[in-house]
N, C-alpha and C positions, 0 to 999 in steps of 0.2 A: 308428795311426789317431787323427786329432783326435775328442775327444770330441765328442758330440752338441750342439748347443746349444740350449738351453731356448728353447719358443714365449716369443713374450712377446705379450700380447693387448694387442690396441689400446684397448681398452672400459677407458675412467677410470672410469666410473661403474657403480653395476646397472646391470639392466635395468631400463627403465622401467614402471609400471602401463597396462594396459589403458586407454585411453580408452572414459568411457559417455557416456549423455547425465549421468547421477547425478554421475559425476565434474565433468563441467564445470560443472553447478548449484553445485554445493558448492564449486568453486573461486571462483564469481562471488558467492556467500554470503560466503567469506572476504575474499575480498577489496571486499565492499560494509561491511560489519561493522566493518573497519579500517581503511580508508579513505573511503568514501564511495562509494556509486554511479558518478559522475564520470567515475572512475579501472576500474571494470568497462569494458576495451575487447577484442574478441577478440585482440588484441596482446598486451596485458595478459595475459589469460588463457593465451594460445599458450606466454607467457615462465613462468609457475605451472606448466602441464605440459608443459614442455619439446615442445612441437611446435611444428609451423606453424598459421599462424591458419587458414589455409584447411582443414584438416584438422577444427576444429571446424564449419563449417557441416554436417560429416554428422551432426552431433548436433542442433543449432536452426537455425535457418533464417535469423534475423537477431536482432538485439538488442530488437526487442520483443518477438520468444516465449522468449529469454533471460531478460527483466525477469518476464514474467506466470509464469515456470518458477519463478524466486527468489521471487518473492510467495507462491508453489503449497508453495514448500519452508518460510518462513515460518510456515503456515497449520498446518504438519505439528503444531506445539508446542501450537496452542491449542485450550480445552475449550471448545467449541460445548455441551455438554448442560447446557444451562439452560434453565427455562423463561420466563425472562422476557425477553421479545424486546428491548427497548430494552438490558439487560445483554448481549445476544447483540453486536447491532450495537455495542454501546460496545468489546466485545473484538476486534473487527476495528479497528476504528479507531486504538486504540491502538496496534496493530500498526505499523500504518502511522504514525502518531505519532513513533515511532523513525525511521521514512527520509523524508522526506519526497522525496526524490528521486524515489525508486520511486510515490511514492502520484501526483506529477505523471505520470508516466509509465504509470502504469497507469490513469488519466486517460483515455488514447487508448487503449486495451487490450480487447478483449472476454476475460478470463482465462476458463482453461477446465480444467485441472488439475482432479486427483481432491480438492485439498482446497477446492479454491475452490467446487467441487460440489456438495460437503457443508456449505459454508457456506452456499449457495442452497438446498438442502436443506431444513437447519435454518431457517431464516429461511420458506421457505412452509409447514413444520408447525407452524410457534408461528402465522402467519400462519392458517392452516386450523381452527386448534384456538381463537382466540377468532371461529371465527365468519366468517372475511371470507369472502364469493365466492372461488370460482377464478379468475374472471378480472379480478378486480382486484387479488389476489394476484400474480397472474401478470406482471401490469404496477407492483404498488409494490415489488418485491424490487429489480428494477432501479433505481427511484425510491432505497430506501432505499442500496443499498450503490453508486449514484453519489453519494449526499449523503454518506456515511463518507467514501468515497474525495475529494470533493474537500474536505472537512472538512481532512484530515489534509493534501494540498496546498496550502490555504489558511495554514493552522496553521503548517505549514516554510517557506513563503515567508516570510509576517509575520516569524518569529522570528531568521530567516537576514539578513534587513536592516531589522529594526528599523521594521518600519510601522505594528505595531501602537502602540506609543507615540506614532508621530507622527500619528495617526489620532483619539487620544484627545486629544490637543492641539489637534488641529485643531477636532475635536467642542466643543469647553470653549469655545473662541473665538468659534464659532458662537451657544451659548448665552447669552454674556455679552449678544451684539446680538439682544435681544428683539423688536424691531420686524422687524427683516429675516428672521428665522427665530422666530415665533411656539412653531413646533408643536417644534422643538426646544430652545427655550428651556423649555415645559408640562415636558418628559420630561426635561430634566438628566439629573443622574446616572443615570437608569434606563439609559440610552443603554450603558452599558460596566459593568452591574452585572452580579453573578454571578460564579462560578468556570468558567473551561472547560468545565468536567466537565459542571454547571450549563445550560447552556449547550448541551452537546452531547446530555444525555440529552432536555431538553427537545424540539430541536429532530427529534429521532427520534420523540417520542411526539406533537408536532405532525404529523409524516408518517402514521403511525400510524392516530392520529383521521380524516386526512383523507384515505386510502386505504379505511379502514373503510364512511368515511359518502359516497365519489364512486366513481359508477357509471362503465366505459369507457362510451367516445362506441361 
């Protein structure tokens, strides 16, 4: 009798991990991280976890609740309990600071993630607690964290092709011609002074003030 001959299994590989939604955030995390946003496509991601693209829409829907899930997972690291509201908003920003991709894209986004929650949260209790109305609260959270968000948009454009340089050159030129531009020739250097930072905390504690002291229509 010929001996028996050994199965041989087809399977090169394990088996693969369960797909979640968690899995596929973390995959579009890693892959925005070390490459860029850009390069997050459900292709992309389908080829990270060995599936089909189509297999991921039963976890997101399409690539914006994709982007506002990566932002949501972003949010997970940082320390909201502060009380100083302008330090609160500057720590979101920053966030987005690192991607500017994602901050244009969340742009058109209403996020809604458990941490972006807590970031609205946090933002109408520091709001509550020096004093504003509820309903002007109500209406400058979104005020405030669309000004973050396209802060950090602005910021990754600029820096990505070089506009801000040629913006301050442009300004300089303007000033030299005194008669043609008066009121920007008075303000010179004021025009591009400050640091970022400078700049950003400012322009939150401008919102701030004028959320405080303007009643909704």
């Amino acid at each position: 009798m010929a001996p028996r001959r050994e199965p041989v299994s087809r399977r090169d590989r394990p088996a693969k991990d369960p797909l979640s939604r968690a899995v596929v955030v973390a995959a579009a995390l890693r892959v925005m991280r070390a490459e860029g946003l850009e390069r997050v496509t459900m292709r992309r991601l389908a080829g990270e976890l060995d599936t089909g693209p189509a297999s991921l829409y039963v976890y997101v829907d399409n690539m914006a609740e994709l982007h506002g899930a990566v932002l949501d997972e972003l949010l997970a690291d940082v320390d909201f309990s502060v009380t100083d509201l302008v330090e609160l908003l500057s720590r979101y920003t920053r966030v987005l600071f690192e991607y500017p991709s994602l901050a244009r894209s969340v742009l058109t986004l209403r996020p809604s993630g458990a941490n972006y929650l807590r970031l609205i949260d946090a933002v109408l209790g520091l709001l509550d607690a020096s004093g504003v109305p509820v309903s002007r609260a109500a209406w400058g959270v979104d005020l405030l964290l669309q000004h973050a968000t396209a802060t950090a948009a602005e910021h990754g454009t600029r820096s990505e092709s070089g506009l801000h340089d040629a913006s301050v050159q442009e300004a300089a030129l303007f000033a030299m011609d005194a008669d043609r531009y008066p009121h920007v020739a008075r303000v010179g250097d004021l025009l591009w002074s400050g640091s970022g930072e400078q700049r950003l905390r400012w322009g939150f504690a401008v919102l701030i003030a004028g959320i405080s002291a303007t009643a909704v229509p």
